[in-house]
C-alpha atoms as one frame of an Amber mdcrd trajectory, in Angstrom:
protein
  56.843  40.849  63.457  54.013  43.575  62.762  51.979  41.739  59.835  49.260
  44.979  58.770  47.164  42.627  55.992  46.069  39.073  56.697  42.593  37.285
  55.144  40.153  34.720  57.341  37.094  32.836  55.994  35.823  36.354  56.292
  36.857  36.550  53.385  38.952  33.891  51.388  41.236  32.996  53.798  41.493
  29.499  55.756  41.451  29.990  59.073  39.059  31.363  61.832  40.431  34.541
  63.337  40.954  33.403  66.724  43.392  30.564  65.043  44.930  33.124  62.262
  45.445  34.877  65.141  47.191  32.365  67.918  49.358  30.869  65.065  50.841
  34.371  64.518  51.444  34.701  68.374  53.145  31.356  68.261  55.601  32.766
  66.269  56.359  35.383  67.877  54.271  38.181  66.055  53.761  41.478  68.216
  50.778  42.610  66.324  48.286  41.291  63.237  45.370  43.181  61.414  43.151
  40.865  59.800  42.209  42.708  56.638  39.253  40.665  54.970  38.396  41.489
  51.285  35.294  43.769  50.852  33.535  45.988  48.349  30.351  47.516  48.514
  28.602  43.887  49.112  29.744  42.810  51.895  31.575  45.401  53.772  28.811
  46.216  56.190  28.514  42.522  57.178  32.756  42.126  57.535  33.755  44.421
  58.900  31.416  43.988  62.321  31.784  40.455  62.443  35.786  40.702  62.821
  35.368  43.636  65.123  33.591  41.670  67.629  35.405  38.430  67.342  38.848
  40.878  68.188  37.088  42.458  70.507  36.147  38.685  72.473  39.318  37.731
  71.764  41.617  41.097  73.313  41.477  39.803  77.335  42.902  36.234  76.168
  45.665  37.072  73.966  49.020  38.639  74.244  49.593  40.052  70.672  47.729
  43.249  69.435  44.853  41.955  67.119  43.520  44.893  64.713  40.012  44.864
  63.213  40.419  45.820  59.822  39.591  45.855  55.716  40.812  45.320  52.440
  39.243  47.028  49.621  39.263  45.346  46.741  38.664  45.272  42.799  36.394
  48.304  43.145  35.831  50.946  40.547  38.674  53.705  41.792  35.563  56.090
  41.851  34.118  54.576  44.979  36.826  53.898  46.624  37.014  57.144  49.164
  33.894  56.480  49.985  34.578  53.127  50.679  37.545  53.472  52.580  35.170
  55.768  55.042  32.266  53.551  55.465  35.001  50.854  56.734  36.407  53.404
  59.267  32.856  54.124  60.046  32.508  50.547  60.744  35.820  50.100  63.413
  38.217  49.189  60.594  41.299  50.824  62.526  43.559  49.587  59.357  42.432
  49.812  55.853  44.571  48.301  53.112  43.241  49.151  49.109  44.690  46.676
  46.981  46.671  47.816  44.724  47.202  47.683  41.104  49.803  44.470  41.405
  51.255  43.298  38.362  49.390  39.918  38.088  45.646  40.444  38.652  43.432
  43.283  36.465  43.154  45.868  38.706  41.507  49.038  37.365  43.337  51.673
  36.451  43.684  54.690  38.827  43.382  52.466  42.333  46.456  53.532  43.348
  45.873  56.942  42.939  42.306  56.861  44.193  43.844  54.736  47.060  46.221
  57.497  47.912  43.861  60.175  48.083  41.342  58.470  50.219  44.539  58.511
  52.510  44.377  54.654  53.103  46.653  53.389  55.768  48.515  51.140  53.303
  48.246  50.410  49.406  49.118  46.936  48.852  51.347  45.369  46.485  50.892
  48.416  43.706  52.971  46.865  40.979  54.572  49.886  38.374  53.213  52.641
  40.762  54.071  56.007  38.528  56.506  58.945  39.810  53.334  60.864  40.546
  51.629  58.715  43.112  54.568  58.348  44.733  54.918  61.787  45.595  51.408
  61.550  46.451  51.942  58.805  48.448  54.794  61.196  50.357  52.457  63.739
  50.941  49.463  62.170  52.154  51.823  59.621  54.480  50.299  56.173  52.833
  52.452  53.658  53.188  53.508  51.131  50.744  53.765  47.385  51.125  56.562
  45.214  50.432  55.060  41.789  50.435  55.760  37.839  51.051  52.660  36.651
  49.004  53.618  35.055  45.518  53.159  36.919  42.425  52.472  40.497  44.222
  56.062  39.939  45.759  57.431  40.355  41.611  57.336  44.088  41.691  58.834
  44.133  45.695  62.635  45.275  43.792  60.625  48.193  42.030  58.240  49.200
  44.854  61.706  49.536  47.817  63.598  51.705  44.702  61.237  53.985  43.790
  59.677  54.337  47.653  63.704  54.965  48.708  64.184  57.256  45.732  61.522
  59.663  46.984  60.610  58.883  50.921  57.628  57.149  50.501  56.909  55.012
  53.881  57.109  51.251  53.601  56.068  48.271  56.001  56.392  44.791  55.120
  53.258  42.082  55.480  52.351  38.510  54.538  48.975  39.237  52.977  48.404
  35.733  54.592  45.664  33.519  53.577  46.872  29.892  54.981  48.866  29.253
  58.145  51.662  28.916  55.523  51.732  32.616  54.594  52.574  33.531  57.920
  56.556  34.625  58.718  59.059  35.271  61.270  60.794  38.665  61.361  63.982
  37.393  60.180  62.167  35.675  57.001  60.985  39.032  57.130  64.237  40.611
  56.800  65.679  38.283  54.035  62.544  39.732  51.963  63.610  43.013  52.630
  67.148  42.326  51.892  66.013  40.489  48.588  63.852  43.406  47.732  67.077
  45.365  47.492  66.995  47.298  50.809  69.860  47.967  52.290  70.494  46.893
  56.201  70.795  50.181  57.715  67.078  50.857  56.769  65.812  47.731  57.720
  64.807  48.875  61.026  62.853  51.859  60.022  60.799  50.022  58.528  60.006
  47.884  61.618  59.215  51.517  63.246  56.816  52.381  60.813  54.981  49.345
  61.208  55.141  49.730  64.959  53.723  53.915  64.802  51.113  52.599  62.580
  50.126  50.091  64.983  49.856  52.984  67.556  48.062  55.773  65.372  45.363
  53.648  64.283  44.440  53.034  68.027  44.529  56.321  68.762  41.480  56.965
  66.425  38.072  57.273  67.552
C-alpha cells in the first residue's frame, strides 16, 4: 500500500508522526506522505516541523516516509502560490483539497488546484468535464478515497477519470490509526468505486512513479 495523504497532530490528526508512521509499516505499507492541513497561517511552521521529524526518522524505518502538505479551505486565488511556498518548504507531495461533496469548499479549487499542477486533488466531488481534461493535461492525479463522506462521490470521480485518462491513486486521508488500510481493503474500494480489475494495478503504478518523481525533485 502507497497511502499519498495522511494528517498528524500537525494538523488534526491523532497520532505523532513517528507512530502514524510505524502503524502503517505494521501493515505492510511501502510508502506514506503525511500531508498536514495548512493555509497561509501555519504553513511555514508545518511544513518544517514534519520535514525534520521524517528526516530523524529515515535511518530507523523501512517504509518510505514523505514530508508533505495539504492545502486547505483557501480562497482558489492563493492557492498557486501556496502550493509553491510548500514546495519551497520540502513538501515533496502536495495534496489541495478538493471541492468534496460534504464540506463548503470554494468554488474554483479544483480548477485552481489543477493549474498550480498539484501532485494530487483530493476527494473533488462533481469535478466538471473541463477540469478533467485539465487534469489530463497537466498530469494531476485524482484521489479515490477510504475516508467517510469524501468516499460518496468515489463511483463519479473512477467514471469520469476512466472516461477521459485522468490519473488516479487511491489514499486513506487518515486521521486515527483506524483510517489506515491494507492493499486488499484497498482494492475492494476500488472495486466498489466501479473499477474494473484489469486496471486495478495501474493504479498501484501510479502511486508507486509518484512516489519516485517527487524524490527526484530538488
Amino acid at each position: 500500500m502507497i497511502d499519498l495523504h495522511t494528517h498528524s497532530f500537525f494538523s488534526d490528526g491523532e497520532l505523532i508522526p513517528s507512530e502514524l508512521i510505524r502503524r502503517a509499516e505494521a501493515i505492510g505499507y511501502k510508502a506514506i506522505a503525511i500531508t498536514d492541513h495548512v493555509d497561509s497561517s501555519n504553513i511555514d511552521l508545518v511544513i518544517p516541523k514534519i520535514v525534520n521529524a521524517l528526516k530523524k526518522l529515515k535511518s530507523y524505518i523501512s517504509i518510505q516516509a514523505i514530508p508533505g502538505a495539504e492545502i486547505t479551505h483557501v480562497p482558489p486565488q492563493i492557492i498557486h502560490e501556496l502550493v509553491k511556498e510548500a514546495r519551497h518548504l520540502g513538501a515533496k507531495i502536495v495534496v489541495v483539497h478538493g471541492q468534496t461533496i460534504v464540506e463548503p469548499v470554494s468554488p474554483g479549487t479544483n480548477r485552481a488546484a489543477i493549474q498550480a499542477n498539484a501532485d494530487i486533488l483530493a476527494h473533488p466531488g462533481i469535478i466538471s468535464e473541463e477540469d478533467l481534461l485539465l487534469a489530463k493535461e497537466n498530469g494531476v492525479a485524482l484521489e479515490i478515497t477510504s475516508r467517510k463522506g469524501h468516499s460518496l462521490s468515489n463511483g463519479y470521480v473512477a467514471k469520469e477519470a476512466m472516461r477521459f485518462g485522468v490519473p488516479l491513486c487511491i489514499n486513506t486521508d487518515a486521521h486515527s490509526p483506524a483510517d489506515l488500510i491494507t492493499k486488499a481493503q484497498a482494492i475492494r474500494i476500488l472495486l466498489a468505486s466501479g473499477i474494473e480489475e484489469n486496471r486495478i494495478d495501474s493504479i498501484f503504478e501510479y502511486s508507486k512513479a509518484l512516489v519516485e518523481k517527487v524524490l527526484r525533485r530538488d
